[in-house]
C-alpha positions in Angstrom: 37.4 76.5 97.5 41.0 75.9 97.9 42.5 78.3 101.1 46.0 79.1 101.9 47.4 79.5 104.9 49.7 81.8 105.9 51.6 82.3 109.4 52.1 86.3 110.5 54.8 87.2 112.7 53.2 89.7 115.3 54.7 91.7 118.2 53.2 92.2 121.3 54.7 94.1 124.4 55.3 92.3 127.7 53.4 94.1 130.7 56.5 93.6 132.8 58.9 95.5 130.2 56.3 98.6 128.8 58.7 101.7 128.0 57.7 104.6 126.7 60.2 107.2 125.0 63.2 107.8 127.7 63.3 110.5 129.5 66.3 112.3 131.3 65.6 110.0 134.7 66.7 106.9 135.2 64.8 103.1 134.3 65.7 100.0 135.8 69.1 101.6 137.4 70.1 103.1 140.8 72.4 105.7 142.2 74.7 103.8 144.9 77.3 106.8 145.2 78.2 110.3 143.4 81.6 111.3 144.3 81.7 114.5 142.6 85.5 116.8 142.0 84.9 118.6 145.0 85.0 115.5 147.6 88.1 114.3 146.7 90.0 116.5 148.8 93.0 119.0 147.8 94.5 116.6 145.0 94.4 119.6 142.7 92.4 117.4 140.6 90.6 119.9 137.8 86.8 120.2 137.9 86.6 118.3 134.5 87.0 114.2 134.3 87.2 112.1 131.3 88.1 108.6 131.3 86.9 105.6 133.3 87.8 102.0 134.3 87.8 99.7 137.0 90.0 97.3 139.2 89.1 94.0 141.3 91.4 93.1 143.9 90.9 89.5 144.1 92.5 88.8 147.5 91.2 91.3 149.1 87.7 91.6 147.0 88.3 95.6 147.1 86.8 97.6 143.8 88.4 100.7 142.6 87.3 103.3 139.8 90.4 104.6 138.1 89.2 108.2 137.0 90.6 110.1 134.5 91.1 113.8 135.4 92.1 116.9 133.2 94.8 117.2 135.9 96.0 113.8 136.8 94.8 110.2 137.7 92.6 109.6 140.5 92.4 105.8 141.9 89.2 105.5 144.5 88.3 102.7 146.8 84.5 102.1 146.2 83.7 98.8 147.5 81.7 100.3 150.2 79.8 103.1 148.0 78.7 105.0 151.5 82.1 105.5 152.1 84.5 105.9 149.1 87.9 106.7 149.8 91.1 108.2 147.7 93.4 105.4 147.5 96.4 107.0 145.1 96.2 110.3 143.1 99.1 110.9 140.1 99.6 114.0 138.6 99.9 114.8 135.4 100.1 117.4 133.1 96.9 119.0 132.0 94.7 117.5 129.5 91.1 117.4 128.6 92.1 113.4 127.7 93.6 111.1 130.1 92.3 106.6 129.8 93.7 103.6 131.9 93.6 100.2 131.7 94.7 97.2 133.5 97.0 94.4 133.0 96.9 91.9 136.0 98.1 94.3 139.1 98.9 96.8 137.2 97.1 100.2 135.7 98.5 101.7 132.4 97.3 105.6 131.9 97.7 108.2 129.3 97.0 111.4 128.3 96.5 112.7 124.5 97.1 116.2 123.6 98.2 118.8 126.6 96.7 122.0 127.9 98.6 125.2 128.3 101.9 123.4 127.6 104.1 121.3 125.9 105.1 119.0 128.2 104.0 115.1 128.1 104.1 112.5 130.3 104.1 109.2 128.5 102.9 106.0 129.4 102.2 106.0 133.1 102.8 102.5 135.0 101.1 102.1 138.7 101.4 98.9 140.4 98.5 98.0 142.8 100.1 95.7 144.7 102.8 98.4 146.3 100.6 101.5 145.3 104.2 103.0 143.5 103.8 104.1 139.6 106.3 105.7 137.1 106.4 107.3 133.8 107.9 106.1 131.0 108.7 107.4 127.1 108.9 103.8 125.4 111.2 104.2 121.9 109.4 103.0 118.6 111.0 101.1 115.9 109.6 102.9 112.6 110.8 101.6 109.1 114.1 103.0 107.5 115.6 102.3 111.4 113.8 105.5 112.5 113.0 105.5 116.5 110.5 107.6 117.8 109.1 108.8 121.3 105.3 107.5 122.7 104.7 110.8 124.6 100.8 110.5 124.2 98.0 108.8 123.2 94.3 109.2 122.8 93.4 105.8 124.5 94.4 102.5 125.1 93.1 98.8 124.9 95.3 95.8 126.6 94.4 92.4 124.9 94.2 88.7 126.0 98.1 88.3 125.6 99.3 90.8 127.6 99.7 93.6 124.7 98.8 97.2 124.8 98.2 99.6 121.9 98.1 103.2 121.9 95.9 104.5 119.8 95.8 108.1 118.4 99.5 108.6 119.6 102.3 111.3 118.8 104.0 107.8 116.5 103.6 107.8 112.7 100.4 109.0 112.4 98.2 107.8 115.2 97.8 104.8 114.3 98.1 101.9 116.9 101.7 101.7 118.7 102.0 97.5 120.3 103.6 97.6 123.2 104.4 94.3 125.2 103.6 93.8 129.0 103.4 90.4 129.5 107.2 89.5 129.6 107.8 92.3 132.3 104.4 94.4 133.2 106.9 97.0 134.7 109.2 97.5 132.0 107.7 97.1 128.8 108.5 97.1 125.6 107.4 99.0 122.3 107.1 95.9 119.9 105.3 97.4 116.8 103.5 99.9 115.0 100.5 100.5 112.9 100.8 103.9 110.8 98.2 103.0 107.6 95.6 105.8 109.3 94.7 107.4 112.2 92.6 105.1 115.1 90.7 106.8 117.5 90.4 103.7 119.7 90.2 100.1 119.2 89.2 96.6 120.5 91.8 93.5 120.1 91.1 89.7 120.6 93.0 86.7 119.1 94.9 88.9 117.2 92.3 90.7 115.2 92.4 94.5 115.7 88.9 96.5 115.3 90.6 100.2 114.9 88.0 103.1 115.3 89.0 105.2 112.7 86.6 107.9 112.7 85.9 109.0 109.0 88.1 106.2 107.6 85.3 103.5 109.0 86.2 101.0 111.1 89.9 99.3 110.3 90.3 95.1 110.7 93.9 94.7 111.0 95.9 91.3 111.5 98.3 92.1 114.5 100.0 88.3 114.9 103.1 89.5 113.8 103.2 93.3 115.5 106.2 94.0 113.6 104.1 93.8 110.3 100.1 94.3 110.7 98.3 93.4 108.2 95.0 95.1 106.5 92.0 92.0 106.0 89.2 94.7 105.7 87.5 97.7 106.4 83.3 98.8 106.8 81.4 101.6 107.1 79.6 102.9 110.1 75.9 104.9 110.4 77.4 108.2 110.7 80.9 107.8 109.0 82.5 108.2 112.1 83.4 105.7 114.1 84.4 106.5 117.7 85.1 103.2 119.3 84.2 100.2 119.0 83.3 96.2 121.2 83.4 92.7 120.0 81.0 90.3 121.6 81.6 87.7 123.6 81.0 85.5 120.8 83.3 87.4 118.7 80.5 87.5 115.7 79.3 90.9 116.1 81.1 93.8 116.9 79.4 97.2 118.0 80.2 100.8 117.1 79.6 104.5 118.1 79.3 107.4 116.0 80.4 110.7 118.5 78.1 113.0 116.3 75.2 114.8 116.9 72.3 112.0 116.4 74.6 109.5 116.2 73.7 105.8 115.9 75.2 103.1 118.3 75.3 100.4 115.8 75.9 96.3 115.3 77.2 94.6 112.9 77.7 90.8 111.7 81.2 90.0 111.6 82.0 86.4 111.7 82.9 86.6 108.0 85.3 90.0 107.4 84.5 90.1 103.6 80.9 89.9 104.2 80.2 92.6 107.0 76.4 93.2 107.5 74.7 95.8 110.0 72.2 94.6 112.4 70.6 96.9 113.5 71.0 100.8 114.8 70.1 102.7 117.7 69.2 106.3 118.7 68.2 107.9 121.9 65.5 110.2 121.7 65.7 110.5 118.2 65.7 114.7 116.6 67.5 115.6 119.9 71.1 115.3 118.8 72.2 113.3 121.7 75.7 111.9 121.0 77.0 108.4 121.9 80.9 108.7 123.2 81.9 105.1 124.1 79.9 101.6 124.1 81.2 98.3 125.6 79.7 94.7 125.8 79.3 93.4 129.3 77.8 89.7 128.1 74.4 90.4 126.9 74.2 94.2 127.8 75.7 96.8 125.3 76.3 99.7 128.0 76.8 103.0 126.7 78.0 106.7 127.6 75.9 109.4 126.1 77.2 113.2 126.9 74.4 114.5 128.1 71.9 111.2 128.4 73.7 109.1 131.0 74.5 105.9 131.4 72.3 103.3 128.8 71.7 100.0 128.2 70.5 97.4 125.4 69.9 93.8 125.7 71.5 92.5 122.9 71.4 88.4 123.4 69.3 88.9 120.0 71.8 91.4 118.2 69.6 91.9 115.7 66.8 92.9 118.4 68.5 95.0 120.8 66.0 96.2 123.7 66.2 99.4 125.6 66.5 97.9 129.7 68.2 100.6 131.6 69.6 104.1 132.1 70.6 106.8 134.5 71.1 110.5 133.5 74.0 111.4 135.2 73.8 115.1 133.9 70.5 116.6 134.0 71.8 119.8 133.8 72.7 119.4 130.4 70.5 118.0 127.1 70.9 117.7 123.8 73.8 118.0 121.2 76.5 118.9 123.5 79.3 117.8 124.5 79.5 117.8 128.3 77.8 115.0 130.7 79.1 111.1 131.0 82.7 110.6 129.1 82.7 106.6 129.8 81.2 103.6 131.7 82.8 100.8 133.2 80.4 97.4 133.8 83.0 94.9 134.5 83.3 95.0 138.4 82.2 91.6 140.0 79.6 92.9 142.2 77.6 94.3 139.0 78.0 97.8 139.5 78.7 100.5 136.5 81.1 103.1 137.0 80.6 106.3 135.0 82.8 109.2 134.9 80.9 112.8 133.9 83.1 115.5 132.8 81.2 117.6 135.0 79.7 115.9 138.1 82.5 113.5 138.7 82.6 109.5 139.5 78.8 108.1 139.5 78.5 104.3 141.0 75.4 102.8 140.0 73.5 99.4 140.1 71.4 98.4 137.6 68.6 96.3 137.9 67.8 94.7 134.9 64.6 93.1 133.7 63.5 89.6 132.3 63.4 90.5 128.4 60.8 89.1 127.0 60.8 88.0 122.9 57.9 85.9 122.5 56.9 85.3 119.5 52.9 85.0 118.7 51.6 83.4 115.5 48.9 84.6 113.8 46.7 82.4 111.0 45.3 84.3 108.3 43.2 82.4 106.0 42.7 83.8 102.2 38.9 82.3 101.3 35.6 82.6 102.3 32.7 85.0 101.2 34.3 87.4 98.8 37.7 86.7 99.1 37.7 88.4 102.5 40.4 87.8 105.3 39.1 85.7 108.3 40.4 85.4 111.4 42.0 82.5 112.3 40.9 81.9 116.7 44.4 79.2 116.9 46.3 82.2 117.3 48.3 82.0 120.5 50.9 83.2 122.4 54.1 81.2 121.4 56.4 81.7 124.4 58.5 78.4 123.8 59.5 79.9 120.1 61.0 83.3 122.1 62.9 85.5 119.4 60.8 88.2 118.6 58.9 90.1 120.6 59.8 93.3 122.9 59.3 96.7 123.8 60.6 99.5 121.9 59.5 103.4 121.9 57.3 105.2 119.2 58.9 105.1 115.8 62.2 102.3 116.4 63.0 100.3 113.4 62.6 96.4 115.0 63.5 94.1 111.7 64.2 94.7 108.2 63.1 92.2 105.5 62.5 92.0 102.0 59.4 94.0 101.9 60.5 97.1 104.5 60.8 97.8 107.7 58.2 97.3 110.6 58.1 99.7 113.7 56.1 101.1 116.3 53.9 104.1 115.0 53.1 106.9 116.8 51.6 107.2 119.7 47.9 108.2 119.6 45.5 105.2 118.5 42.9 104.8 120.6 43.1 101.1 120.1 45.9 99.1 119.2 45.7 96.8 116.5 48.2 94.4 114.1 48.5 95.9 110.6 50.4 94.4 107.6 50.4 95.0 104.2 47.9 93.2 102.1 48.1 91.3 98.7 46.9 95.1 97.1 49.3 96.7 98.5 47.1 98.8 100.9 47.4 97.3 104.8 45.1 95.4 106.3 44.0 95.1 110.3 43.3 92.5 112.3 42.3 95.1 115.3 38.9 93.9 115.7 39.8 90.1 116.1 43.4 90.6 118.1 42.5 93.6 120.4 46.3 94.6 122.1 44.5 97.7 123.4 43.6 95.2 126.7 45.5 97.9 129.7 48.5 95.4 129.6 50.8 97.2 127.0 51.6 100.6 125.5 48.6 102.6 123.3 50.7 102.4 120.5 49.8 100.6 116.8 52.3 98.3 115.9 53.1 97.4 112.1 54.4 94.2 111.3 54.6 92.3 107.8 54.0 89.1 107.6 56.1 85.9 106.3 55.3 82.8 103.9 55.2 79.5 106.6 52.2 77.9 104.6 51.9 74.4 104.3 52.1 74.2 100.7 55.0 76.8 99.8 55.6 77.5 96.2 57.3 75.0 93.5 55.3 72.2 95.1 57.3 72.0 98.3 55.7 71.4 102.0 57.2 72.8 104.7 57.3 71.4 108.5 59.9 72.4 111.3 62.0 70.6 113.9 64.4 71.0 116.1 67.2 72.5 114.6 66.1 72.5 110.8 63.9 72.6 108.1 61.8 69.9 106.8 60.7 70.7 103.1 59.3 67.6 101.1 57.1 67.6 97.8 55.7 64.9 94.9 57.8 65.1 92.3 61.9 64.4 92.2 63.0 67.0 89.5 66.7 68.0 89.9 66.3 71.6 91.6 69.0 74.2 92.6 68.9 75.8 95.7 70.3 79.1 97.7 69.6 79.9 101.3 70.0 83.4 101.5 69.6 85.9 105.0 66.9 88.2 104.3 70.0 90.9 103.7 70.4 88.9 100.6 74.2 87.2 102.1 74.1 83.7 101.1 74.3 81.0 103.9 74.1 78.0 101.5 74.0 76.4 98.3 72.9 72.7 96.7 71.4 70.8 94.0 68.6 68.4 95.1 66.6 65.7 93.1 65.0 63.4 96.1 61.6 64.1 97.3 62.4 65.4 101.0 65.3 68.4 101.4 66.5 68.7 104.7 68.2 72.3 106.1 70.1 72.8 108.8 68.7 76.2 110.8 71.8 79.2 110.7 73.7 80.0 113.5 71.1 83.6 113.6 67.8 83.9 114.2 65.3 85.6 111.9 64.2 85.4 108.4 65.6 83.6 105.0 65.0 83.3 102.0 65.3 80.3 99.8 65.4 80.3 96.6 64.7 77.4 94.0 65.3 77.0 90.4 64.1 74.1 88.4 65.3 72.4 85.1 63.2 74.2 82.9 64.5 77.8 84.8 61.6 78.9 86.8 62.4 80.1 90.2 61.0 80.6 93.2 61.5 82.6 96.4 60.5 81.3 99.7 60.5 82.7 103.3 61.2 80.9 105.8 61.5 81.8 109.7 64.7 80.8 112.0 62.9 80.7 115.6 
């Protein structure tokens, strides 16, 4: 009897990262310090804080968390957490809104719409080094030789070259207002503006702006020339809503939040701008309504500030598999849908620590501690044949640690991967004995629980659901497939001229050819995962082959 062989991808859980559903506590992340409103001495700073970001003293090594307060700007020293100290406070008019960045020795701030009066303060300049600061109401060029007044902003983001844009401002609209700082830091100059729509916040790098734009998706905007931004694109996001927004390190995938009830944190594939694909999206404690504010990329970690969760945070060094590795609730006294708890977090001190401002409780300092991930991958062999055409197990199977992309944790009813066929996930909780399940030739799934037990005290009492891929020896058209370092091997008997398309398992296609010798040779992607390729002969049959990118 001739028997197939076929390779299953299946996902085991690490004993060293087991999570259950998150609760309000905290995983994998310490409280160093809360310095909550009413420490901070008679400022008359407001109860209610919104914005957060940090600043590194290099010659001295100090840390500071520049707090955004309803009533004005606190900077704190908190390099000794035991002991945090006021180091400058600024006044400002009231507002629920106030951001700040930094620019070398110097913090920008501002404040979007005002409480209780119509005043504004502008753009307010401190400079660290002196501890002196100013406010300033920069003119803005408009077209038709119109000059208008920044007097607010929603939020700020300072790039690589020493440019700042305002973003939801009082200036044409709300779009993005480019402002330069680099020539003089304390004196700068309104260069440009963006008017097209409305950007809630935004992320710049080698002149490429990523502009939130709540409803109107996110905005890709060419800002080379600030005089004259240009328009190369625009996607979609989960909830239609896009709050802000963080490019990778890598600069190929940028990541989004949706501030709605149930909102998603999301990724996306951006390398090409025409072609934008979503990797993957997240919840927390899905049919709670918890709503994600603002998410940032510290290397591999993709921290975000939930209102009423906390402080969380994915591993994302496999975008398309992020995995759940820490969080701190910093208000328990809130839950759900509403709108109070953690405004922002700030990863990007040297010593590691995350700063998070909580409307309510105040500045939180916290050290995470995050663990080894784990994404093994472990091959299954599945043999058609035998008595009766029943499935046999195959005893080779192994754990495949040196192949590493696939395997992790994640909670009771996460989407993990996407392919062709659906979706796999973690079912609910409950099975007395865990077992691997994928769908079978009938359509009806099949288990393997009997011969691959993962039921063993090492991992969570959940069934996981996987589907399996074609990595056969003999693949269809005739072809053979082996793997090597950095490509596929396919080779077969005959030398018909073929066409080929490498597709992601999305359907984007990655590559193209016409072959005719015996042995075709493919470089792997840049991302890990599935592919499809697909042949077509000379007489017009086709085929469609998976093929796994370790």
């Amino acid at each position: 009897m001739i028997k197939s062989t076929f390779l299953m991808l299946g996902f085991v859980l690490s004993a060293a990262t087991i999570l259950a559903q998150p609760s309000n506590d905290s995983l994998n992340m310490r409280k160093m310090a809360h310095y909550p409103v009413t420490q901070w001495g008679p400022l008359g700073a407001s109860p209610m804080c919104s914005g957060i970001w940090g600043y590194h003293d290099s010659i001295l090594n100090k840390e500071y968390a520049l707090v955004g307060n309803r009533n004005g700007l606190l900077i704190a020293n908190i390099t000794n957490p035991s002991q945090i100290t006021n180091t400058y406070w600024v006044p400002g008019v009231p507002s629920i809104w106030r951001e700040a960045k930094t620019w070398g020795n110097y913090v920008y701030s501002i404040h979007d719409v005002p409480t209780g009066t119509s005043q504004t303060n502008g753009l307010l300049i401190v400079n660290m080094a002196n501890m002196t600061h100013k406010f300033v109401r920069l003119p803005v060029a408009l077209a038709g030789g119109v000059v208008d007044t920044l007097r607010r902003a929603h939020n700020l983001w300072i790039d690589e070259e020493g440019r700042l844009f305002a973003f939801g401002s009082n200036v044409s609209g709300g779009g993005a207002v480019i402002v330069d700082l680099a020539t003089d830091p304390w004196n700068p100059v309104a260069i440009g503006n963006y008017g097209t729509y409305y950007l809630h916040d935004g992320y710049v790098r080698n002149d490429t702006l990523w502009g939130a734009a709540l409803w109107e998706d996110i905005q890709v905007i060419g800002v080379a020339l600030p005089s004259q931004p240009v328009t190369f694109g625009r996607f979609a996001t989960p909830n239609s809503f896009a709050h802000n927004c963080w490019l990778s390190d890598d600069g190929d995938y940028l990541f989004t939040a949706d501030e709605v009830a149930g909102g998603y944190v999301a990724g996306f594939h951006v390398d090409d701008v025409a072609n934008v694909s979503e990797v993957f999206r997240h919840r927390v404690q899905s049919g709670t309504g918890l709503v994600p504010h603002n998410t940032y990329v510290q290397g591999k970690n993709l921290v975000t500030a939930y209102y009423t969760f906390g402080c969380h945070v994915l591993d994302i060094e496999v975008p398309e598999l992020p995995v759940l590795t820490a969080y701190y609730d910093t208000s328990p006294a809130f839950s759900g849908a509403g709108y109070n708890g953690a405004w922002g977090a700030y990863p990007f001190l040297p010593s590691g620590r995350i700063l998070v401002a909580d409307m309510e409780t105040g500045l939180w300092v916290l050290e995470p501690d995050y663990p080894s991930v784990s994404r093994a991958e472990i091959q299954l062999k599945i043999r058609y044949g035998g008595l009766g055409g029943m499935l046999a197990y195959d005893s080779t199977a192994a754990f495949n640690l040196g192949l590493a992309p696939y395997v992790y944790w994640a909670q009771s009813g996460d989407t993990l991967w996407v392919n062709a066929t659906g979706k796999i996930t973690i079912a609910q909780v409950g099975s007395i004995q865990d077992s691997l399940v994928w769908p079978s030739t009938s359509g009806n799934p099949s288990s393997v629980g009997k011969a691959f037990a993962l039921g063993s005290g090492l991992f969570p009492k959940d069934s996981l659901v996987a589907d399996y891929y074609w990595g056969s020896e003999e693949l269809l058209g005739g072809w053979k497939l082996a793997q090597t370092d950095g490509e596929w091997r396919l080779t077969r008997s005959s030398g018909d001229k073929v066409q080929w398309i490498l597709r992601s398992i999305d359907g984007r296609e990655v590559d193209r050819g016409t072959h005719e010798l015996l042995e075709l040779v493919l470089a792997y992607p840049r991302g890990a995962g599935l592919y499809l390729l697909v042949t077509t002969d000379a007489q017009g049959r086709q085929w469609t082959q998976k093929l796994l990118r370790p």
